[in-house]
NUKOL-375617 format. One line per 10 residues: number of its first residue (from 1); their letters; for each residue x, y, z of C-alpha. Coordinates in nm, 3 decimals, padded with zeros to 5 digits. Example, Ala and Ser with C-alpha at 12.3 -4.5 7.8 and 13.67 -1.06 7.14 Angstrom:
<recs>
1	AS	01.230,-00.450,00.780; 01.367,-00.106,00.714
</recs>
This chain:
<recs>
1	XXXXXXXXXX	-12.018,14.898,19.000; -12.157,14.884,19.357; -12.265,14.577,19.528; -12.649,14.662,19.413; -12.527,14.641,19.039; -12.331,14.328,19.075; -12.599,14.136,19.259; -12.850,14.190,19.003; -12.587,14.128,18.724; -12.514,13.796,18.892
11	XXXXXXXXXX	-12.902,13.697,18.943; -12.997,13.760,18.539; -12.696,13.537,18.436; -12.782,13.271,18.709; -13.135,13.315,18.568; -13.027,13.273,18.211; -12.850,12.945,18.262; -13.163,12.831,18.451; -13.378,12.867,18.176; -13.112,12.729,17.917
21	XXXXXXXXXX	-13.097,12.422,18.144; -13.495,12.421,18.170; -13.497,12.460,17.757; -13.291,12.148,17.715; -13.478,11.894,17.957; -13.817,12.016,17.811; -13.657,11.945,17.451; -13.519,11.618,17.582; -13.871,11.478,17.767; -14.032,11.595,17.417
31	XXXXXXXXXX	-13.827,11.473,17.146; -13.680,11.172,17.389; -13.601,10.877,17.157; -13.485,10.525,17.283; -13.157,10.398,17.104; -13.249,10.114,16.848; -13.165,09.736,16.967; -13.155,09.631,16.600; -13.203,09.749,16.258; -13.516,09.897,16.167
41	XXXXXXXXXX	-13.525,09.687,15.874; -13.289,09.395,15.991; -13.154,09.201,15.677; -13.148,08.828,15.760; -12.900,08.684,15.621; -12.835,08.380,15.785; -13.165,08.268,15.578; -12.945,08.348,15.279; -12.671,08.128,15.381; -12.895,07.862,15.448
51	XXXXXXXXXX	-13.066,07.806,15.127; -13.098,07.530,15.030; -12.959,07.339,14.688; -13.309,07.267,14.604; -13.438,07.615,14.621; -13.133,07.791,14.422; -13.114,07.522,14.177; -13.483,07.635,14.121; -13.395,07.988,14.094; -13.141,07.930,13.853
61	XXXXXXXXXX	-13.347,07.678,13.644; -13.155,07.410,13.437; -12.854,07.505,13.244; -12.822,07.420,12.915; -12.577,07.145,13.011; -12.848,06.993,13.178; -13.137,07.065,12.878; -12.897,06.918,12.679; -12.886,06.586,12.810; -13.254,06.559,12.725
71	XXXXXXXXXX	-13.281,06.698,12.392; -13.367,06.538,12.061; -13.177,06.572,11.710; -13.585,06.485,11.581; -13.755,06.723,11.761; -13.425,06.987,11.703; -13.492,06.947,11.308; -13.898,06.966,11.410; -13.857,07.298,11.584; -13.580,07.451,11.302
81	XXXXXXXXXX	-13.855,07.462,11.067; -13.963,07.800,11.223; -13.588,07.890,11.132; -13.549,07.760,10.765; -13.704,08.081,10.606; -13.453,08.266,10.698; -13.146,08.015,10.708; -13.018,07.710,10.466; -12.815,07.462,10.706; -12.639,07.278,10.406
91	XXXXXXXXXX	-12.258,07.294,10.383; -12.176,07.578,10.139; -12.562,07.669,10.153; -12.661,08.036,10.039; -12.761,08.304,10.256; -13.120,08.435,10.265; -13.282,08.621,10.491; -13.017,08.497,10.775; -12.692,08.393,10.751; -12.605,08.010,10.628
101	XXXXXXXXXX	-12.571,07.774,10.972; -12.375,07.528,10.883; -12.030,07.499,11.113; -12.204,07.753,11.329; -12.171,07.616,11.690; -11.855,07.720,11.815; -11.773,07.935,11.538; -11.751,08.309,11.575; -12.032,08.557,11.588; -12.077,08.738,11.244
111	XXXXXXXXXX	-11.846,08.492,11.075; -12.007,08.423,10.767; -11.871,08.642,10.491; -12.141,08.793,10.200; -12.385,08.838,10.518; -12.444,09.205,10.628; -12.477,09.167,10.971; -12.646,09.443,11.216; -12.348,09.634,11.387; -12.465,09.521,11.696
121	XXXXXXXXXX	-12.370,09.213,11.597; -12.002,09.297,11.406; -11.913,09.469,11.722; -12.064,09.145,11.970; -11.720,08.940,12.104; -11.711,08.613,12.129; -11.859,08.287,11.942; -12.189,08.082,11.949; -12.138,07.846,12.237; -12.389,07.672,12.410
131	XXXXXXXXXX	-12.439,07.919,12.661; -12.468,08.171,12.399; -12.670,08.019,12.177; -12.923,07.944,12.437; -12.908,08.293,12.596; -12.934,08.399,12.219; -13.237,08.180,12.094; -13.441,08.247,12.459; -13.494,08.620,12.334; -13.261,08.739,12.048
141	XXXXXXXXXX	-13.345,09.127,12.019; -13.244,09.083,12.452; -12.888,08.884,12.387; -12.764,09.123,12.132; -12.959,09.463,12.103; -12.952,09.609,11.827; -12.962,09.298,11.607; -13.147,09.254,11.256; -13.354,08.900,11.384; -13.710,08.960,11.402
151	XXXXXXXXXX	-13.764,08.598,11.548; -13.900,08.646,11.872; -13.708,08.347,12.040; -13.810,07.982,12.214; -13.964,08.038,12.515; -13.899,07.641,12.620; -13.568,07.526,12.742; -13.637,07.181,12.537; -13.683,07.336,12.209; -13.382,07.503,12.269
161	XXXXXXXXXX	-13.192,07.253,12.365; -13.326,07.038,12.099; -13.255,07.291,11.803; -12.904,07.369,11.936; -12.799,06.958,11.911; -12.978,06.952,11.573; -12.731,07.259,11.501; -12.429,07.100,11.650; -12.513,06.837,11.407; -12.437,07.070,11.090
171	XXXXXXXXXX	-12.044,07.027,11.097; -11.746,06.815,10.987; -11.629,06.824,11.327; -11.901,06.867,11.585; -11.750,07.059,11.909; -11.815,06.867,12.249; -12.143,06.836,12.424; -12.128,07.086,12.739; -12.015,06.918,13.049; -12.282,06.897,13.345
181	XXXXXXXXXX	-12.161,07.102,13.654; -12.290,06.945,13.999; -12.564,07.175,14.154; -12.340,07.173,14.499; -12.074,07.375,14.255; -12.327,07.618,14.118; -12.478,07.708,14.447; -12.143,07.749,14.608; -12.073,08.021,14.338; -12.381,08.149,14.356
191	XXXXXXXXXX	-12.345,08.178,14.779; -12.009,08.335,14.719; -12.120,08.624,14.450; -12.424,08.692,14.738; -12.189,08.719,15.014; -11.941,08.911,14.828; -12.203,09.179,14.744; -12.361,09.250,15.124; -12.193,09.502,15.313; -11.920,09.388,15.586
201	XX	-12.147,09.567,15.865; -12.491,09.663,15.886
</recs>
């Protein structure tokens, strides 16, 4: 290759890289984009951490500890009345519709032999505490799906309340009213199940 050859060689790759170079700044000045300061959609969390009792005590609404300490054995029999065409509550009493209540606060789910329960409910753990009870009478066919009750549930906390004491009632050996939990320890629970599920970094 003579010196002719070489030079013009040399000038198309020193012209190539010139025009890679002038690619890239065009692209740049073009699709230039600032780094982000922040999240586009910042998360503000200290506003979390900061709520106060008041407001997640309303989120929450009363428990049934608290409904409880309200409710009347008068207005419980009152409201059951919607209940007594499908259940006797006398000791022994036969089953209808429903199964027999008596004894059935704090006794287990499905325990009344004679009674063809739903499967739902056979295969459903546990036993009718408060807290089930009241999850169960706010919207049965929600608590249990699958279940055989038709009964659409109490939308108020006070009927509830009031039907469950007049149930607790229905027994040798009544079990223990439910204890009220300070608001402080709710909300500190709650706080720690909301911190637990945000991600370490954002």
């Amino acid at each position: 290759m003579n010196s002719h050859d070489f030079n013009k060689a040399a000038m198309g790759v020193l012209m190539f890289l010139l025009l890679a170079i002038g690619v890239s700044n065009l692209t740049e000045v073009v699709f230039h984009q600032d780094p982000l300061e922040a999240n586009a959609y910042p998360i503000d969390t200290a506003s979390v951490a900061s709520a106060s009792v008041a407001d997640v005590a309303v989120d929450l609404g009363p428990s049934i500890a608290e409904l409880m300490q309200t409710a009347s054995m008068d207005k419980g029999k009152s409201v059951f009345k919607k209940c007594a065409a499908c259940h006797t509550t006398d000791n022994g009493g036969r089953t209808k519709i429903g199964p027999n209540l008596w004894g059935i606060v704090g006794n287990d789910v499905a325990n009344r032999g004679g009674f063809s329960y739903s499967n739902a409910m056979l295969s459903h753990e546990g036993n009718w505490d408060y807290e089930m009870l009241n999850t169960y009478l706010t919207k049965p066919k929600t608590a249990i799906p699958g279940n055989k009750m038709v009964f659409v549930g109490l939308k108020k906390g006070s009927d509830r309340a009031s039907v469950i004491l007049y149930l607790r009632s229905l027994s040798d050996a009544p079990i223990a009213l439910p204890t009220v939990v300070a608001v402080e320890e709710v909300v500190e629970e709650v706080m720690e199940d909301v911190e637990a599920a945000m991600p370490e970094t954002m």
